[in-house]
C-alpha positions as CSV (number, residue, x, y, z in Angstrom):
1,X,22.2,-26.4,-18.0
2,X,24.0,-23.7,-16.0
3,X,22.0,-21.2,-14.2
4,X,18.9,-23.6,-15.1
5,X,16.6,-24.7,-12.1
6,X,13.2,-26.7,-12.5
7,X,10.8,-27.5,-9.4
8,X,8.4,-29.9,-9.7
9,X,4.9,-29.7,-8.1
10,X,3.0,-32.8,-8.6
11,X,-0.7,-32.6,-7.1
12,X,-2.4,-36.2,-6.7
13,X,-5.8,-35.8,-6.9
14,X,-6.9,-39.1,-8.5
15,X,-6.9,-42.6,-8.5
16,X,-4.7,-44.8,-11.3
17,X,-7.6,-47.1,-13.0
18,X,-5.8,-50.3,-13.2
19,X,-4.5,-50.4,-9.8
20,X,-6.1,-48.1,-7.3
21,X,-2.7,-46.3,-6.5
22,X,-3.0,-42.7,-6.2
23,X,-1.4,-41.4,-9.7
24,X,-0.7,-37.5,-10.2
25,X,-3.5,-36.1,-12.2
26,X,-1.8,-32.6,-12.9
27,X,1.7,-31.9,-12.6
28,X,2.7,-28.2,-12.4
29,X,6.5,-27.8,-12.9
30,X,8.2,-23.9,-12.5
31,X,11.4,-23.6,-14.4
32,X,13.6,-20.3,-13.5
33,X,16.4,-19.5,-15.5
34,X,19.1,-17.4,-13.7
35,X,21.2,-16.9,-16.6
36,X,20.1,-15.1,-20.1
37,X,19.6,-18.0,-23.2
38,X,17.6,-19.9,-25.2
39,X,16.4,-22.9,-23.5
40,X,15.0,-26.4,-24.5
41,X,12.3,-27.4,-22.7
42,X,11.4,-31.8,-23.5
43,X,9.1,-34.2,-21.5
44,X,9.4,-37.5,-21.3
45,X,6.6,-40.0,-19.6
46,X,7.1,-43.7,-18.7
47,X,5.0,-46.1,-19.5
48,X,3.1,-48.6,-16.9
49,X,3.7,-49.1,-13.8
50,X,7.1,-51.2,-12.3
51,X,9.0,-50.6,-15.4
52,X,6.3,-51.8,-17.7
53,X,6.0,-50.4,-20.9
54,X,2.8,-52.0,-22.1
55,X,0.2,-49.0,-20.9
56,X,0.8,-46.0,-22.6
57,X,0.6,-42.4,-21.8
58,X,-0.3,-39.4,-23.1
59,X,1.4,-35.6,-22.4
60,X,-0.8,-32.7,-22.9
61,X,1.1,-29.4,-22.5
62,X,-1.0,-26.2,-21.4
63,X,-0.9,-22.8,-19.8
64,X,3.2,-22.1,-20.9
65,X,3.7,-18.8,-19.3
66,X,6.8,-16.7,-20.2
67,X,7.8,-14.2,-17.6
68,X,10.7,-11.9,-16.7
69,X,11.2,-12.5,-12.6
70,X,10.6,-8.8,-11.1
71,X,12.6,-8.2,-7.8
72,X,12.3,-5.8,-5.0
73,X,15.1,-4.8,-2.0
74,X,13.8,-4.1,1.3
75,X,16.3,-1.8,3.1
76,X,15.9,-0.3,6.8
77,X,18.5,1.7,8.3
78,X,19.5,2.8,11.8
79,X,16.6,4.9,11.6
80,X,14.3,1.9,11.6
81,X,11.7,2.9,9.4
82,X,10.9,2.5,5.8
83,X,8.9,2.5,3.4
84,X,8.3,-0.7,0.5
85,X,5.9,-1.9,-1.9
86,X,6.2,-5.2,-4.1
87,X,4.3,-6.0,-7.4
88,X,4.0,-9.3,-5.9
89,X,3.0,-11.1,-2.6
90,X,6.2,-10.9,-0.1
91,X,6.4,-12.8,3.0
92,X,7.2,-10.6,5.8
93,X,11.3,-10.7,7.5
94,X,11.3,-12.4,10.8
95,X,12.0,-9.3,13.2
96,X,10.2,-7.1,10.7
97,X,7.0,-5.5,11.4
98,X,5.0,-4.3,8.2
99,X,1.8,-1.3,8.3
100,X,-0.3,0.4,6.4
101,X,-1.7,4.0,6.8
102,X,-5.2,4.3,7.7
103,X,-5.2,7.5,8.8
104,X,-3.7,10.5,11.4
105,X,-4.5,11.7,14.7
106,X,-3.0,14.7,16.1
107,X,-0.5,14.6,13.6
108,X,0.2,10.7,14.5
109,X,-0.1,8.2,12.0
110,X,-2.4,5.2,12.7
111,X,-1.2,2.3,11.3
112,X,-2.7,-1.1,10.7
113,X,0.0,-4.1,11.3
114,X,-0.4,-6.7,7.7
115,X,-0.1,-10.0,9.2
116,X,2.7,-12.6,7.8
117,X,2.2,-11.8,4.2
118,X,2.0,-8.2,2.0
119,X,-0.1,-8.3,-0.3
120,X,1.1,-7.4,-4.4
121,X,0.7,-3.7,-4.8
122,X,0.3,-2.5,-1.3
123,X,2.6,0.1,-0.3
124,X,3.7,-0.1,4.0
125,X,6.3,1.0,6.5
126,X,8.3,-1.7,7.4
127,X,9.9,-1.2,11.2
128,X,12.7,-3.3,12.7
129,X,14.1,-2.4,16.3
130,X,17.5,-3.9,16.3
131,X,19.0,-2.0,13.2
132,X,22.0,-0.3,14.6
133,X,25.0,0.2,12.8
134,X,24.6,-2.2,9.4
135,X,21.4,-1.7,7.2
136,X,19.0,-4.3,6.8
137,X,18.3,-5.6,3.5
138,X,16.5,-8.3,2.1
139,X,15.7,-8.6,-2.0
140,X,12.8,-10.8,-3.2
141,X,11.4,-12.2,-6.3
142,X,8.2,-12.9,-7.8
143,X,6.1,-12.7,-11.0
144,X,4.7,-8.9,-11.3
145,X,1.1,-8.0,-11.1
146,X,1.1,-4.9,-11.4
147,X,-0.2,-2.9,-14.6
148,X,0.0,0.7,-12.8
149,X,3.8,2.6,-12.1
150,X,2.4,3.3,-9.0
151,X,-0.4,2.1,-6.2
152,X,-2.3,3.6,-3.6
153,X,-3.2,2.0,-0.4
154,X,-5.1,4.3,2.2
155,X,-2.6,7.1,3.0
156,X,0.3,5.6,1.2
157,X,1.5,6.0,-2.4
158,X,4.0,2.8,-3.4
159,X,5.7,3.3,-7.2
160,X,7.7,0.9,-9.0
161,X,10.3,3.3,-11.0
162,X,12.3,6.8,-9.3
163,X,9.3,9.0,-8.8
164,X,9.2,13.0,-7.8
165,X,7.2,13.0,-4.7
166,X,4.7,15.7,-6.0
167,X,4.5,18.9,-3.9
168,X,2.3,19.1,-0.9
169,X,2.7,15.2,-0.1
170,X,4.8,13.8,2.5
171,X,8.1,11.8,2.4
172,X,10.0,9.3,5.1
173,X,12.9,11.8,7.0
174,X,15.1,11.2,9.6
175,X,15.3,14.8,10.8
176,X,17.2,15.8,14.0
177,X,17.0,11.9,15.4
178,X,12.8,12.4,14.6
179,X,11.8,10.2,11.9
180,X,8.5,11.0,10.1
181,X,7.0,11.5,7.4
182,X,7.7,15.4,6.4
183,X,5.7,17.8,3.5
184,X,7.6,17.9,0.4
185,X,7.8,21.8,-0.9
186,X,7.1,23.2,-4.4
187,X,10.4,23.4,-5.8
188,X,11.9,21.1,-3.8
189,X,10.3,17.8,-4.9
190,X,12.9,15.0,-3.9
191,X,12.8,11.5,-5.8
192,X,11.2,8.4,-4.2
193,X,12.8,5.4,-5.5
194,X,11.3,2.4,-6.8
195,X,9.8,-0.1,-4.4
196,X,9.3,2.7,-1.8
197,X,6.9,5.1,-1.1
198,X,5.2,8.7,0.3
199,X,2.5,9.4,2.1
200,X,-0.4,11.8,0.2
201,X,-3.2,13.6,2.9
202,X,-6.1,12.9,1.5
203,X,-7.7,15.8,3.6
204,X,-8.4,19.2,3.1
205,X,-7.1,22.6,4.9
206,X,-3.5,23.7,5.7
207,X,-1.1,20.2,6.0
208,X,1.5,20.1,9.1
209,X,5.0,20.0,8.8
210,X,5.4,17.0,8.9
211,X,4.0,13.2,10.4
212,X,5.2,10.7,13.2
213,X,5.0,8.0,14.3
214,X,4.7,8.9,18.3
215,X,2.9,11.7,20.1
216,X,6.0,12.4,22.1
217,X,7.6,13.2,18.2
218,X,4.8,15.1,17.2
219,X,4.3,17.3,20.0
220,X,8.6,17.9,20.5
């Protein structure tokens, strides 16, 4: 039917009895449906092998899981940093480079670069060097994880609906051409929105203006 896509998976893992071929012991099969409905879902097995309906089989159907697909939008502008977090695993953009915040050193964020994949859950900065005039966007799909509106991940603060950054933390700016991460004022609280994130100092003491990404920013 329209807007109706199965995929089958078939995993061979065993050996038919009667004649030593490898036969599929499970077969997993993903349906998505793209459009809203009711749908029918029917199997049908063959019986033996080369058209031979002698041998007869049996269908066991298990583990039906019902989901709505979550999405997320990456989206990086001229300004080439931003900030993303998934409720499922997301494979990482070619030409995008994808961190986490482990800490700060004199006022410079230190960042630890996630490797091919982003885990479900983890909020990072996304960079990407050759966004100049058009923003960069790229929206994936997956089953959701998460059972939290929001996740922490070492310095960062991902949340999966519009969020008031709370006062004191930090948020992504692109102030006077120097992007960073700069303290959000009581009063002045501005809204994260869902699949990004802000940056929370876990430390104590007076908080800086702001955080970057360079010491040449920081220092300015």
């Amino acid at each position: 039917p329209t807007g109706f896509s199965a995929i089958d998976k078939t995993v061979y893992s065993s050996k038919n009895a009667d004649s030593g071929n490898d036969a599929p012991d499970q077969i997993v099969i993903e349906f998505t449906a793209t459009v809203a409905g009711n749908y029918a879902i029917s199997f049908q097995c063959p019986g033996g092998n080369n058209g031979n309906n002698d041998n007869k089989h049996n269908v066991i159907v298990s583990n039906i899981d019902l989901y709505k697909q979550a999405s997320a939008t990456m989206s990086i502008t001229s300004a080439k940093y931003a900030t993303f977090c998934a409720p499922f695993d997301v494979a990482i953009p070619e030409g995008v480079t994808a961190s986490t915040v482990t800490g700060v050193e004199n006022n410079v964020l230190t960042l630890s670069t996630v490797e091919t994949t982003i885990p479900a859950n983890t909020p990072v900065i996304l960079y990407k060097e050759d966004v100049e005039e058009e923003t960069f966007t790229n929206t994936v799909y997956g089953k959701s994880t998460a059972e939290e509106d929001s996740y922490t991940v070492g310095w960062l603060t991902g949340v999966y609906e519009a969020t008031p950054a709370p006062a004191g933390s930090y948020v992504l700016q692109n102030n006077n051409d120097k992007v960073g991460f700069y303290v959000v004022e009581e009063g002045k609280e501005p809204t994260v929105g869902a699949n990004r994130a802000y940056l929370k100092d876990p430390e104590s003491g007076a908080k800086p203006r702001a955080f970057f990404f360079n010491a040449d920013d920081a220092t300015a």
